[in-house]
Backbone bond lengths (Angstrom), bond angles and torsions (degrees), N, CA, C in turn:
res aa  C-N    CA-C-N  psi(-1)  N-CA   C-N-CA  omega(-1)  CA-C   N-CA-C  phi
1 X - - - 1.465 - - 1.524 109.91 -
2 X 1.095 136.58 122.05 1.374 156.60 174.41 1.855 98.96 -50.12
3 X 1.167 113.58 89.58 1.467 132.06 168.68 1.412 103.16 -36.00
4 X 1.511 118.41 -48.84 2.014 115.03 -163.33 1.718 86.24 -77.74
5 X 1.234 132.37 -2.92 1.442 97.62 -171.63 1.556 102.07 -129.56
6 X 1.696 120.04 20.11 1.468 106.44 -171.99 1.412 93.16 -88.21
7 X 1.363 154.20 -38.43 0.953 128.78 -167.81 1.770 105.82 -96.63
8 X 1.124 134.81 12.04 1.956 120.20 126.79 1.072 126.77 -65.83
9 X 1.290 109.59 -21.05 1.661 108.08 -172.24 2.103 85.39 -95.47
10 X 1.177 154.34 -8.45 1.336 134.39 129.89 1.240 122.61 -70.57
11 X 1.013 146.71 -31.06 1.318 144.24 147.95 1.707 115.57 -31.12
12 X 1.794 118.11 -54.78 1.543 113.22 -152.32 1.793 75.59 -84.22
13 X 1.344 115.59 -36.11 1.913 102.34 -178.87 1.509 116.09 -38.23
14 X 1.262 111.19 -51.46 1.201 144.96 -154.18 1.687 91.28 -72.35
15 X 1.290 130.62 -58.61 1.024 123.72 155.24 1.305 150.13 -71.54
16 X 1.405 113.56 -12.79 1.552 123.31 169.36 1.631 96.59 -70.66
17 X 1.440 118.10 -50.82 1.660 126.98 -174.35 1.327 90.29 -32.59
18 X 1.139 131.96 -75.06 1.635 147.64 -97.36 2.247 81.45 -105.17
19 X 1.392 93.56 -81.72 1.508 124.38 -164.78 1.685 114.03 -43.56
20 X 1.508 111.06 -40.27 1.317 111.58 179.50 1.491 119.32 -54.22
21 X 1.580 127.52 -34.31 0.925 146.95 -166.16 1.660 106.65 -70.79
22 X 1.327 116.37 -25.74 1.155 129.32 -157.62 1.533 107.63 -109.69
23 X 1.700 122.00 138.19 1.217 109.09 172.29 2.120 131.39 -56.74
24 X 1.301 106.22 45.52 1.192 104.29 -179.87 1.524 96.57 -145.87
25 X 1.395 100.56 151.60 1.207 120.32 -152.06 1.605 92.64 -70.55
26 X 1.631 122.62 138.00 1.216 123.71 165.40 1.707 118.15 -71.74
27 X 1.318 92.76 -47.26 1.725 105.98 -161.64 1.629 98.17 -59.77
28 X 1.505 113.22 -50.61 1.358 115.92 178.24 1.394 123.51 -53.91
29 X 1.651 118.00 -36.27 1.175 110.35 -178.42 1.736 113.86 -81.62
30 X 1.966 114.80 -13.28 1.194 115.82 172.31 2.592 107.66 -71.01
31 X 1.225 80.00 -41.34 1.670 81.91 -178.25 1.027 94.34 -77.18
32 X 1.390 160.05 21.72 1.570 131.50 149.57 1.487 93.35 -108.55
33 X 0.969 137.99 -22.62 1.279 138.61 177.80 1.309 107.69 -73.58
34 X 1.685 129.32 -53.56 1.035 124.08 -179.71 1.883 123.93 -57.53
35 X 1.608 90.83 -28.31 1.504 102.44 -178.00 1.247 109.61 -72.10
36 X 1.273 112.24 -62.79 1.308 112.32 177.21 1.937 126.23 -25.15
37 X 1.599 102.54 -39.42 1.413 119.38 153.18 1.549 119.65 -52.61
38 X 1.219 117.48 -20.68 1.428 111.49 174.07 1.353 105.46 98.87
39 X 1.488 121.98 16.27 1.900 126.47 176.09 1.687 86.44 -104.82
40 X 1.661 80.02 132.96 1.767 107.93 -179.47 1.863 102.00 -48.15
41 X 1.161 126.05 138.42 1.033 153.95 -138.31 1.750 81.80 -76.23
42 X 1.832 105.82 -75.11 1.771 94.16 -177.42 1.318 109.75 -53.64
43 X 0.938 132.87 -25.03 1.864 121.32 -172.49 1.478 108.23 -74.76
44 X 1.455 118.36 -24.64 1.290 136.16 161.73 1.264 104.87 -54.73
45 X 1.209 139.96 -75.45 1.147 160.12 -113.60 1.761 93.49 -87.69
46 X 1.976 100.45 -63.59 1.695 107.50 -174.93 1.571 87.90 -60.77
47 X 1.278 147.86 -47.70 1.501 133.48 -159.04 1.097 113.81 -54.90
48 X 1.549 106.77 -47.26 1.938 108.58 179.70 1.631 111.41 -62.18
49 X 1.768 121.56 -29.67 0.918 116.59 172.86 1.229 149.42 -74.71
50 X 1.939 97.87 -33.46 1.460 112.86 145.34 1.432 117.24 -53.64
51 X 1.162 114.11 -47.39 2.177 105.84 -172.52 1.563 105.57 -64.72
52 X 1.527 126.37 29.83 0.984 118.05 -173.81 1.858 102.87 -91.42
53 X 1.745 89.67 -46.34 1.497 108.26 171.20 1.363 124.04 -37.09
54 X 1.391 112.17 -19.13 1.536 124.87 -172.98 1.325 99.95 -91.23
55 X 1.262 125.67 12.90 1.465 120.98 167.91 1.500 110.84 -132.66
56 X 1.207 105.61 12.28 1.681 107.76 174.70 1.809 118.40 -62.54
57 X 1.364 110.79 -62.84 1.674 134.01 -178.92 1.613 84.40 -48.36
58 X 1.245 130.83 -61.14 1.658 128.65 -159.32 1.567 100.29 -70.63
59 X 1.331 138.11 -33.93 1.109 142.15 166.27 1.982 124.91 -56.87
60 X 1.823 77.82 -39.34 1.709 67.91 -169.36 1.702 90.12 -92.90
61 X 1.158 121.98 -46.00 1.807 98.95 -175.33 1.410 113.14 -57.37
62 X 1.633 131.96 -6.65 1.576 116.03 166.61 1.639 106.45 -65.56
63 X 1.491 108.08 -41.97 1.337 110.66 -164.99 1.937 103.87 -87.45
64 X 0.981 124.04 33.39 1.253 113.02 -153.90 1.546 108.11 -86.28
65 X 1.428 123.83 -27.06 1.383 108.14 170.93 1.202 94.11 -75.93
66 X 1.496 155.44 -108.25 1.588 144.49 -153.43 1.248 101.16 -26.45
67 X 1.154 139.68 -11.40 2.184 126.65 179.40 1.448 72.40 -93.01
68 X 0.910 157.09 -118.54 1.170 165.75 -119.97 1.847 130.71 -56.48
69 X 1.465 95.39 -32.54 1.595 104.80 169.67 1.936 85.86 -96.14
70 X 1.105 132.23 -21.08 1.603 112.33 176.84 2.164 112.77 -67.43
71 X 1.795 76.43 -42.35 2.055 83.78 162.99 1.093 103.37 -33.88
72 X 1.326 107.61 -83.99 1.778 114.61 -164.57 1.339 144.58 -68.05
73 X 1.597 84.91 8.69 1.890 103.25 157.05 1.422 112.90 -88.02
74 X 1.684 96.44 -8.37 2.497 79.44 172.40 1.338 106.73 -59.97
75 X 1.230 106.17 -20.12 1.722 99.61 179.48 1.357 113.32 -49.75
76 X 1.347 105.22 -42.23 1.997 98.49 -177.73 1.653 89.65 -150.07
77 X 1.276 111.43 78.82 1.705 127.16 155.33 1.009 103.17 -23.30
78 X 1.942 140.89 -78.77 1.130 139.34 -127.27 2.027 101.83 -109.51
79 X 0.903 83.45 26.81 1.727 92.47 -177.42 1.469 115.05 -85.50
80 X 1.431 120.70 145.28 1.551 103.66 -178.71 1.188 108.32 -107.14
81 X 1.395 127.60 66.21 1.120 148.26 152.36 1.473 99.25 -70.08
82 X 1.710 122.17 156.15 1.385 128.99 160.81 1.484 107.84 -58.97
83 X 1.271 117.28 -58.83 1.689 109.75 -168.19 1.757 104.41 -70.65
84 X 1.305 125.43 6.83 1.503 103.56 -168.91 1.759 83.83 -113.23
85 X 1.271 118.73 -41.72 1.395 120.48 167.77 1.807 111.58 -48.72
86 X 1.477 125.62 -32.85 1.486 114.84 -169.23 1.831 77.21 -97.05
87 X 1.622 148.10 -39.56 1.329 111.24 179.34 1.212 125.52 -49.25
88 X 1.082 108.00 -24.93 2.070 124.51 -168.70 1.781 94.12 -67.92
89 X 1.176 109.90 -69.97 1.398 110.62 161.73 1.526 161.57 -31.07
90 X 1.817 80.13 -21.53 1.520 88.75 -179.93 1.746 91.47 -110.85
91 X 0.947 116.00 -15.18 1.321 107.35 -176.82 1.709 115.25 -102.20
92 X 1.228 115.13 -10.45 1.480 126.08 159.19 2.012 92.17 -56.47
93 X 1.370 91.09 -75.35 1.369 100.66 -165.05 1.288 114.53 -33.95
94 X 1.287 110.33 -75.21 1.579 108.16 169.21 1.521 134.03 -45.38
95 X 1.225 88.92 -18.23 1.728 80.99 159.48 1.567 130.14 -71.43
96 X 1.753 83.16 -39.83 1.424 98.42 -167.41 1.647 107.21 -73.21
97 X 1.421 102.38 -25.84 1.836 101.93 169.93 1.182 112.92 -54.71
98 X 1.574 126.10 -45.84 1.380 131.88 -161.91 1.868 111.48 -64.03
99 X 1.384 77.46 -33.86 2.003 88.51 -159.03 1.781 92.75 -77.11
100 X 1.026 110.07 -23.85 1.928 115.30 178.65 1.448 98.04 -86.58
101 X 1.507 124.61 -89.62 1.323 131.08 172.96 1.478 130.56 -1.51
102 X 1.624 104.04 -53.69 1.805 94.34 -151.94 1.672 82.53 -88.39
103 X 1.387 124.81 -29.92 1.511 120.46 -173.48 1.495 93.99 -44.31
104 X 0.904 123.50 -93.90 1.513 153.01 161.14 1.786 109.48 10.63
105 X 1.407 90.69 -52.86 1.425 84.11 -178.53 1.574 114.27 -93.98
106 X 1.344 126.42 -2.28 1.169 112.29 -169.62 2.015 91.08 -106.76
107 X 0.853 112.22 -5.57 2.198 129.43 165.69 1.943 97.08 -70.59
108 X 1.714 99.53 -44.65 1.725 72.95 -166.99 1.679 82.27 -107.50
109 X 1.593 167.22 2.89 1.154 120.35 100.89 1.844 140.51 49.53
110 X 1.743 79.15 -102.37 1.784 121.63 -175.74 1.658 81.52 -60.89
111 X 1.161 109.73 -63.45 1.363 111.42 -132.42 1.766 94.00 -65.82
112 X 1.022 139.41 -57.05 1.152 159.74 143.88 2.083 120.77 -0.23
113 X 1.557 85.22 -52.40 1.401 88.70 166.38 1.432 121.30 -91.45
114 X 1.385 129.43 0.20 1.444 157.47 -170.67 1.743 99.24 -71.67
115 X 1.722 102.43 -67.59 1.250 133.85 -139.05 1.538 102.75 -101.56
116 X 0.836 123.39 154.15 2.105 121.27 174.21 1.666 95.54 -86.12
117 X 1.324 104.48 171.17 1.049 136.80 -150.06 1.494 101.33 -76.41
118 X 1.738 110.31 -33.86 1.761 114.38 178.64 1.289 102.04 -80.74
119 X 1.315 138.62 -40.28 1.268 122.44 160.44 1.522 143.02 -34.63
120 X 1.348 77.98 -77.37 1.684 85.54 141.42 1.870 145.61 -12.04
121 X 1.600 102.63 -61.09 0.965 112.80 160.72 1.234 133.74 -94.43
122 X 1.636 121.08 0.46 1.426 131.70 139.66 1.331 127.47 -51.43
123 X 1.348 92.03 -46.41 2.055 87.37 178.55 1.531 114.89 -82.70
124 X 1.656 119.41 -8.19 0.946 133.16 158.17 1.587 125.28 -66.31
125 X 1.483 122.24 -27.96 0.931 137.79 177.57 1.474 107.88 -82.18
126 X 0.900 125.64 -45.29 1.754 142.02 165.95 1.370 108.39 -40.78
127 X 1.375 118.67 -65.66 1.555 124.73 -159.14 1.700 90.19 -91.14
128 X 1.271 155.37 -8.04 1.751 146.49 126.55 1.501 96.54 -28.06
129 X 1.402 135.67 -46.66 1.664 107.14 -132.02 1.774 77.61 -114.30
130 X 1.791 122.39 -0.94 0.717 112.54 147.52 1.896 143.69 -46.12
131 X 1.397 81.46 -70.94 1.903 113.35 150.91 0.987 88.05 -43.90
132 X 1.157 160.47 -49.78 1.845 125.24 -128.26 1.847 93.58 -102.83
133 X 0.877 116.18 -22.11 1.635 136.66 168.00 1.444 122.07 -66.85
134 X 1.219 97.49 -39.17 1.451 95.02 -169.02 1.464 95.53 -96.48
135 X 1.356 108.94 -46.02 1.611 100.00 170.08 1.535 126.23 -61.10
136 X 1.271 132.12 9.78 1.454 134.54 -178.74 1.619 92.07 -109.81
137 X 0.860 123.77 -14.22 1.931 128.86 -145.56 1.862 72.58 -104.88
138 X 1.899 109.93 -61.13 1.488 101.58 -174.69 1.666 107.34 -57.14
139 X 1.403 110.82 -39.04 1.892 81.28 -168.16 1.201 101.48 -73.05
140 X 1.330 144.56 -47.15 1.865 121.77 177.63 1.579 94.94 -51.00
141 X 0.953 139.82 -77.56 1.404 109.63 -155.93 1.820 112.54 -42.98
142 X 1.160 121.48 -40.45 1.800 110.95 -171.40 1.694 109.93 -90.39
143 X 1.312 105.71 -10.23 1.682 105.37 138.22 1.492 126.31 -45.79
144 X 1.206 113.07 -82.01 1.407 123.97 164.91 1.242 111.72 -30.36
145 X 1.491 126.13 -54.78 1.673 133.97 -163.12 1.551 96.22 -56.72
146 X 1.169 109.39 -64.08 1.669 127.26 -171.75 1.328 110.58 -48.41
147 X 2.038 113.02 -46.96 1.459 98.88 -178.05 1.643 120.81 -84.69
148 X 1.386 97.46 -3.20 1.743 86.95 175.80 1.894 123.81 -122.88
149 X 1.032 116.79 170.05 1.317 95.76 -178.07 1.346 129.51 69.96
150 X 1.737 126.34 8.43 1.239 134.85 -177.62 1.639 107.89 -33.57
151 X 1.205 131.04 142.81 1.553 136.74 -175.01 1.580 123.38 57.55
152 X 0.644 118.71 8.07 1.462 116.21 -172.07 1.055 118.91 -70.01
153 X 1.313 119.29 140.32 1.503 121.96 178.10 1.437 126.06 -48.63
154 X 1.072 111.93 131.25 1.806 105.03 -165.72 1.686 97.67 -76.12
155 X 1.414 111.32 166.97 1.192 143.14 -135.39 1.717 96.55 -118.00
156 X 1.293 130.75 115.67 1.334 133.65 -176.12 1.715 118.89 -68.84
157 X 1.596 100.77 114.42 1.359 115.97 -174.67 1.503 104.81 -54.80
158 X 1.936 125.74 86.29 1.276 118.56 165.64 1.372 122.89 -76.92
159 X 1.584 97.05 178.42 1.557 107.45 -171.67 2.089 97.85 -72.09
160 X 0.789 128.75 -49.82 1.644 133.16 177.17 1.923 99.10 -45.27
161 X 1.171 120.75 -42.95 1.382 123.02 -172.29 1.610 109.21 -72.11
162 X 1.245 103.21 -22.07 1.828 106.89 -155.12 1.778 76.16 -93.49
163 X 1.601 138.64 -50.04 1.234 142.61 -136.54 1.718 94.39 -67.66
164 X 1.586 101.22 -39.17 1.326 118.46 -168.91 1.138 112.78 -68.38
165 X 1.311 108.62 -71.46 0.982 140.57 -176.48 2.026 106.66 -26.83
166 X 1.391 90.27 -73.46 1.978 113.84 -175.24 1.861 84.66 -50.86
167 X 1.299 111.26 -66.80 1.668 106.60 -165.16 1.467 116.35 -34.75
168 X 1.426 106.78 -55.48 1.487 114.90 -179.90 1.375 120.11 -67.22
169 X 1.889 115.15 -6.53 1.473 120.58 176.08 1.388 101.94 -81.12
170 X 1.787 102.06 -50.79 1.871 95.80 168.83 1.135 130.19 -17.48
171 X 1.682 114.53 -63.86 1.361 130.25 -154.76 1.674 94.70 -52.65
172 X 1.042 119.18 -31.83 1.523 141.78 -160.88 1.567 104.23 -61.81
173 X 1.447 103.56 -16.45 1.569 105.43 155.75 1.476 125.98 -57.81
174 X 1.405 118.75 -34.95 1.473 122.81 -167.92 1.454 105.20 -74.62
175 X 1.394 123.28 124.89 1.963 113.77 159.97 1.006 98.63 -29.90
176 X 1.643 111.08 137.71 1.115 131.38 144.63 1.167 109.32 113.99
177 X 1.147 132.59 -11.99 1.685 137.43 -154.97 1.757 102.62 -118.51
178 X 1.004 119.43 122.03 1.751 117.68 -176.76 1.508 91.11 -104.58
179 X 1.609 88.51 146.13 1.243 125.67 158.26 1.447 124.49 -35.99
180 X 1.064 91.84 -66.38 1.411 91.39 -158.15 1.756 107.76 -95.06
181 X 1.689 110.12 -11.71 1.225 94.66 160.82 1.730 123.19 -73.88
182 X 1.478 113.57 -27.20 1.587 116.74 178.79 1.595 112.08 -75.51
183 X 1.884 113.16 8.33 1.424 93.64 -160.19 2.045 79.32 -116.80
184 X 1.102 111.54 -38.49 1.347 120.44 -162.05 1.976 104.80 -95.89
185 X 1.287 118.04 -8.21 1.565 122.63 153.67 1.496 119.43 -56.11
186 X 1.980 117.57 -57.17 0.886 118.33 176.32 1.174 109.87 -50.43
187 X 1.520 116.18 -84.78 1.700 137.33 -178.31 1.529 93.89 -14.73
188 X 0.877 156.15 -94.67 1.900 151.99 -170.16 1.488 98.32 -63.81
189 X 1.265 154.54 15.11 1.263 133.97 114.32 1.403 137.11 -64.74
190 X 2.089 103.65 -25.01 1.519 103.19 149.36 0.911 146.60 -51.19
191 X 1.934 106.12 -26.87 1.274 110.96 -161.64 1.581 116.28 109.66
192 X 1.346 121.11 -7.85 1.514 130.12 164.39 1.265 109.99 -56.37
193 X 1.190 121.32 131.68 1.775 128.14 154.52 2.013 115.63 -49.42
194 X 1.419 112.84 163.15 0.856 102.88 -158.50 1.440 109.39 -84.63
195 X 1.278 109.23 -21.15 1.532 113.33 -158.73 2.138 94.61 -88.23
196 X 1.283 103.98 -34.41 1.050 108.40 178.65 1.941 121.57 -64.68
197 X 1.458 98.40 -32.98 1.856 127.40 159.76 1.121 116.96 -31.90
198 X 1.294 103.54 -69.70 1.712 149.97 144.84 1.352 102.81 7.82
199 X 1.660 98.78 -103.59 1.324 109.87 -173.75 1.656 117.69 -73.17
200 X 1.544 126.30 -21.87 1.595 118.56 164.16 1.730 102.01 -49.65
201 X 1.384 123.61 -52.20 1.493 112.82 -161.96 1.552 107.87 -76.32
202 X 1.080 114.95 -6.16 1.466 110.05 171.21 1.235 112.48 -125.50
203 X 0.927 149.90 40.60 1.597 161.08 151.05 1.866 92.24 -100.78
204 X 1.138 124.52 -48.86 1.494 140.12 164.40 1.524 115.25 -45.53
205 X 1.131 103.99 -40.13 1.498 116.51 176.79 1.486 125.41 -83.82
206 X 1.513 107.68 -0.59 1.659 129.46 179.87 1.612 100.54 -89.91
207 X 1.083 134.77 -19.04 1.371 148.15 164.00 1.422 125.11 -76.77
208 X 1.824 100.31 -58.60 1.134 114.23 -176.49 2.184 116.47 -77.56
209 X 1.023 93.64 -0.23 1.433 100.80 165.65 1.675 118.56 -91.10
210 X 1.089 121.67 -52.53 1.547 120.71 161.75 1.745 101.83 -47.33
211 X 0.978 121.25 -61.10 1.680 121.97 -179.93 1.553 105.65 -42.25
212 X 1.080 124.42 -42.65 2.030 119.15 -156.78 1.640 75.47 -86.78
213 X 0.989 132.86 -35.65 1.370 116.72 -146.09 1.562 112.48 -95.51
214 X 1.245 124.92 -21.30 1.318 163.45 -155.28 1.804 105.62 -105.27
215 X 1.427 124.52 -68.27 1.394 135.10 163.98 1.414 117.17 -30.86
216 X 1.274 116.03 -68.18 1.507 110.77 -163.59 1.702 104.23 -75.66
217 X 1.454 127.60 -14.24 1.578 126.16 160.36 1.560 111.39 -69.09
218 X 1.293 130.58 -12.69 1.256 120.86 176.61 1.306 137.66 -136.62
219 X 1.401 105.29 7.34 1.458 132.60 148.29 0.986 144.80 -145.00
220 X 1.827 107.26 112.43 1.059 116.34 -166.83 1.611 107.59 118.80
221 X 0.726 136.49 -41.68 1.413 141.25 178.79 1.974 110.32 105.15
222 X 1.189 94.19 -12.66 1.762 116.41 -153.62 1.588 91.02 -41.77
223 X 1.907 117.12 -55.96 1.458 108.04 -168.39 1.326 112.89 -90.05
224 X 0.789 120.04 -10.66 2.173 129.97 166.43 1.879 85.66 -48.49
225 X 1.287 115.53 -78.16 1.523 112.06 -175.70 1.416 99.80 -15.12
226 X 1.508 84.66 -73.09 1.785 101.08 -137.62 1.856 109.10 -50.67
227 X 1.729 108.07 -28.84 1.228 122.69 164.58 1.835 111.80 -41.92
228 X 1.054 83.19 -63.09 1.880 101.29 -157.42 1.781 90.07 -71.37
229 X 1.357 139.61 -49.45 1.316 107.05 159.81 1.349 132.44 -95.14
230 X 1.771 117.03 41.26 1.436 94.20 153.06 1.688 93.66 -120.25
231 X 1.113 114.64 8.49 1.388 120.86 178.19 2.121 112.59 100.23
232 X 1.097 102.42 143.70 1.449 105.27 -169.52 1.495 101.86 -63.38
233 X 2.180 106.24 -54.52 1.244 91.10 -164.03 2.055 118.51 -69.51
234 X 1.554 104.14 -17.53 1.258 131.26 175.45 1.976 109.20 -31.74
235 X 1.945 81.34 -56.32 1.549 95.18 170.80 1.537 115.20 -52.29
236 X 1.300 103.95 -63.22 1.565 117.74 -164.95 1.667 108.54 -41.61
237 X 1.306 106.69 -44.55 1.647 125.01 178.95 1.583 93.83 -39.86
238 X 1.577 101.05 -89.27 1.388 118.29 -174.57 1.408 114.46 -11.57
239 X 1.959 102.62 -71.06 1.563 122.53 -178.62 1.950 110.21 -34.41
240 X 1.419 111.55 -45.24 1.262 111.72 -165.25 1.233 109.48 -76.46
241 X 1.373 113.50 -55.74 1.435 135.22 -170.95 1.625 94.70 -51.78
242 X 1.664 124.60 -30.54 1.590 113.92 -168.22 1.400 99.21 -95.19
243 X 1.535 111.70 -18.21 1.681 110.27 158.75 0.849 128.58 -45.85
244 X 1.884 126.98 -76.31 1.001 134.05 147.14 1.333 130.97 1.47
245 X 1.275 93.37 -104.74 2.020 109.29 171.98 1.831 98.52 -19.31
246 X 1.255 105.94 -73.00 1.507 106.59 -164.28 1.574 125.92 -56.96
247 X 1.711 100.75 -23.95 1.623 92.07 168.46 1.884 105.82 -81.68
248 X 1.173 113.93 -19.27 1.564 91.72 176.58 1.838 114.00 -98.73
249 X 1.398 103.83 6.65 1.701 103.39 -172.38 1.764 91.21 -109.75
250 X 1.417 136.97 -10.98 1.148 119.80 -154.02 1.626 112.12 -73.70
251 X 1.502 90.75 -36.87 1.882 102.41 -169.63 1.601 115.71 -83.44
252 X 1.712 110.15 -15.72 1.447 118.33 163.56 1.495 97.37 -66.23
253 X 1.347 117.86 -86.53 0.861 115.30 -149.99 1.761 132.26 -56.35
254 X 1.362 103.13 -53.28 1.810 110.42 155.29 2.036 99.05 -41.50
255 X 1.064 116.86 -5.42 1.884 93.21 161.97 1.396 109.43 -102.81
256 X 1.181 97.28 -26.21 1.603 88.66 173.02 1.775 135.74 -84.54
257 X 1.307 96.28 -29.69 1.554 125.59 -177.21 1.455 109.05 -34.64
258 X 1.555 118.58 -61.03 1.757 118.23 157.87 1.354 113.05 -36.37
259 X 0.822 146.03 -65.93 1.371 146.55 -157.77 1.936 112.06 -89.72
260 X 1.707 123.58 13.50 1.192 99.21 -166.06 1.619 66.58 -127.96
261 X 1.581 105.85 167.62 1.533 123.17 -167.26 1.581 106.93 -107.26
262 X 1.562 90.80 70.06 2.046 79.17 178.35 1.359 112.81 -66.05
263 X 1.418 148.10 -10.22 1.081 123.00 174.28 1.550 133.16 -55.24
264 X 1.430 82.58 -39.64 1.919 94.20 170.85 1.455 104.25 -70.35
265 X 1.244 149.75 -12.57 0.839 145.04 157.25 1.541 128.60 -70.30
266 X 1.101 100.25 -33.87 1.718 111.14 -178.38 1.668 110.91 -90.07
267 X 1.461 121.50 -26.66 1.478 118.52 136.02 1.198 151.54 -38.68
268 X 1.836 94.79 -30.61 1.285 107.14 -177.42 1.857 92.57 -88.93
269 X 1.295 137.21 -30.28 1.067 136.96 -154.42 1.463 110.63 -94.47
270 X 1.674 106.29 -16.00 1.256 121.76 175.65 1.758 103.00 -78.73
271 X 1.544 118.83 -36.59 1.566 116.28 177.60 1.643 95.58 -75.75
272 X 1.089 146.72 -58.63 1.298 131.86 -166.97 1.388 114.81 -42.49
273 X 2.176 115.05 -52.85 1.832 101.04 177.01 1.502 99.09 -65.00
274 X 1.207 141.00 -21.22 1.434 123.12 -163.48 1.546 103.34 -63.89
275 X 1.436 96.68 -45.29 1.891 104.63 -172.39 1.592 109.83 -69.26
276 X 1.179 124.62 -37.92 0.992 128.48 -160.26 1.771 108.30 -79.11
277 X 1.985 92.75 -30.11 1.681 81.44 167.09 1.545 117.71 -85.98
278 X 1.276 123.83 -17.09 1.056 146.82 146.01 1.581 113.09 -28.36
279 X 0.996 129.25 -66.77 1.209 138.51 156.56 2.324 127.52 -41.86
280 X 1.485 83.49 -53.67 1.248 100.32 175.60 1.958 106.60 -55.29
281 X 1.230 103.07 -64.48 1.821 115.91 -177.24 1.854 79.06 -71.64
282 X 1.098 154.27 83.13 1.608 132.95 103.11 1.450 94.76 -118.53
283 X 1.423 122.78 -38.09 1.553 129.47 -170.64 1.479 100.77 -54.60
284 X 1.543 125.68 -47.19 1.156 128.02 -171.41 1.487 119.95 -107.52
């Protein structure tokens, strides 16, 4: 195991655990972090995306009765039952992530190995102040959700919601762009409640974590690299350590997540890649 990198690879655990949960992008805050270490920006990039996987197991045992009564709607997929209506949904969605997503990621990839490393973290800095917008736009909208309409019957996960919905999780391939703000913005522009928002974008995200983590090992070669120089077992560390963390940070934090202001946060994270590429182009 590569001694200079076992304690980043507890550190990016430490942060995939923590960060995924939260409207700000994990992977992004692992590739500016990782760069900042001096690992080439794409090798950064597949690392933050692989340590995503390290939050899958903590994802699906939060959700494990809905994973489990959604199982047992393959019995009758097209039924308008709630759980056969949210299988329809999660698997619309995920499709529709895939068919947006893998384009996406194998464009910034290319694009990545094209471009130097300050570039890089310019267009990274760009698509933050993206997030930082859309996530201010999401907390007034789940403001609003919260103050009106208290109890109401939740709102049926359609096939048009899941199409959207998954597409705009895709985009969630590019640095800089969170998950769960592009998945849970729409959903309360439909008209979904918040708590109900909530759990569609992360029941969605029990899929889409095997996917980030899974992709860059099998196309393209891009995360095989990024493996072999930060070291396999280096990885393995990371993977657990983001296990860990995330089964005991998942249920804190998803209570708090409504109520904390990631936009100001994702501004602030959007000036750090700016500086840091900023930094990078004077050294060189």
């Amino acid at each position: 195991m590569p001694h200079s990198y076992f304690v980043p690879a507890l550190v990016g655990g430490l942060i995939q655990g923590i960060v995924e949960w939260l409207p700000v992008s994990s992977k992004t805050m692992l590739t500016i972090y990782f760069a900042i270490l001096g690992i080439r920006v794409q090798n950064a990039y597949n690392l933050g995306l692989i340590a995503n996987f390290g939050s899958f197991f903590a994802a699906l045992y939060y959700f494990r009765r809905e994973a489990w009564d959604t199982l047992k709607a393959l019995a009758h997929p097209f039924a308008a039952d709630p759980y056969s209506r949210l299988l329809r949904f999660l698997v619309l969605g995920t499709l529709a992530t895939g068919i947006v997503g893998i384009p996406l990621y194998i464009t910034i990839r290319h694009t990545f190995t094209l471009v130097g490393g300050s570039v890089a973290m310019v267009l990274i800095g760009l698509l933050l102040l993206v997030t930082g917008f859309i996530a201010r736009k999401k907390e007034r909208l789940m403001e609003a959700s919260e103050a009106s309409r208290p109890g109401v019957e939740e709102k049926p996960a359609h096939w048009r919601a899941a199409l959207v919905v998954g597409g705009m999780q895709g985009l969630a391939a590019l640095p800089g762009i969170s998950r769960s703000g592009m998945t849970i913005t729409p959903l309360l522009w439909m008209g979904f409640e918040a708590e109900q928002a909530i759990r569609l974008s992360f029941m969605l995200d029990v899929l889409a974590l095997v996917g980030a983590g899974v992709v860059p090992l099998v196309i393209g070669g891009g995360g095989r690299a990024a493996v072999v120089a930060f070291g396999l077992s280096t990885t393995l560390v990371m993977l657990v350590v983001a296990s860990v963390v995330s089964f005991f940070a998942i249920n804190t934090v998803l209570k708090w997540a409504r109520r904390l202001r990631t936009s100001t946060v994702t501004f602030l994270i959007a000036g750090i890649a700016l500086a840091v590429a900023g930094t990078a182009a004077v050294v060189h």
